[in-house]
N, C-alpha and C positions, 0 to 999 in steps of 0.2 A: 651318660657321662657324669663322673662326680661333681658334685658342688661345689668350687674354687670357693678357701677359706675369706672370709670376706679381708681387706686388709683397712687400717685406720686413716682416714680422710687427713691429711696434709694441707694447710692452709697454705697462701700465698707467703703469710707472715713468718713460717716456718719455715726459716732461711738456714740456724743451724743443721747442716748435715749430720749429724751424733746419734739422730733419733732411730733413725733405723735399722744402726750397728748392735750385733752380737753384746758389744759393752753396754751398753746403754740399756737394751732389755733386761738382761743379766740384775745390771745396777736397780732399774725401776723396780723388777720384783723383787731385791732382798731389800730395799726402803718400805715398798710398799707392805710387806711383809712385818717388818721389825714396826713401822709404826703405821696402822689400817684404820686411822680415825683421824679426818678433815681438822686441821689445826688451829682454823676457822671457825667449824659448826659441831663438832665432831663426830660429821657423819660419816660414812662408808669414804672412806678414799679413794678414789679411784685414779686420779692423776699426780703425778712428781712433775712440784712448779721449781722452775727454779727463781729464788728469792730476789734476787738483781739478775733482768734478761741479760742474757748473753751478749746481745748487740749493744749493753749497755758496760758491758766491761764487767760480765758476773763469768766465775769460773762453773765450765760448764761442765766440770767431771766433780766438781769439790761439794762433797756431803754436806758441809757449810751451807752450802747456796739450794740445799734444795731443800723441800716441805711436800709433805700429802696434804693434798686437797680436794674435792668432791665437786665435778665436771660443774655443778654450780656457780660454789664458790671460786674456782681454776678460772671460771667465763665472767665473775665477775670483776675479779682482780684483772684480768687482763682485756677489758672494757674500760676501768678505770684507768691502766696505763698508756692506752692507746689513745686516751683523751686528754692525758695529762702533756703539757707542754715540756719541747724538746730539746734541749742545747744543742748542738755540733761545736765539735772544737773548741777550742781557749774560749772562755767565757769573755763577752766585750764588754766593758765600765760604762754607766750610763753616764751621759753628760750631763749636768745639771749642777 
C-alpha cells in the first residue's frame, strides 16, 4: 500500500478554520514565494504569520497582516504572545 502524504500537525491553538482551504494554500505559496526570506533573521521562510492573531481582531485574508517567517522565529513570536497578557472586552479603569 502507498505512503499516505504526511499532513501538518494542528495545534489546539489553531482555532482559525482558513488554514486548510484551497485559499489559504494558494495565498501561503504566492507570499511565500514573492517574499522567501524570515523578516526576522532573514532566513529560509517557511511559515505565513499573521502580524495581529486572528483571535485578536487581525484580518485573516488581508496581505497587511501577514509576514514570512522561519519555523523558529514563527515559534518564538508566538511563545512570546501566548505569555503576554490578555484583555477581554472593554478595557476596566483602575481605581486609584
Amino acid at each position: 500500500m502507498p505512503e499516505q502524504p504526511k499532513r501538518e500537525k494542528q495545534t489546539r491553538k489553531a482555532r482559525w478554520h482558513g488554514y486548510g482551504t484551497t485559499r489559504w494554500r494558494k495565498m501561503r505559496a504566492r507570499l511565500l514565494a514573492l517574499h522567501p526570506l524570515c523578516v526576522e533573521c532573514t532566513g529560509i521562510a517557511t511559515v505565513l504569520d499573521h502580524i495581529t492573531a486572528v483571535r485578536d481582531g487581525g484580518d485573516p485574508w488581508a496581505e497587511s497582516n501577514l509576514q514570512s517567517l522561519c519555523e523558529s522565529c514563527h515559534n518564538s513570536k508566538s511563545g512570546r504572545e501566548s505569555h503576554a497578557p490578555r484583555t477581554y472586552g472593554p478595557q476596566r479603569r483602575q481605581r486609584g
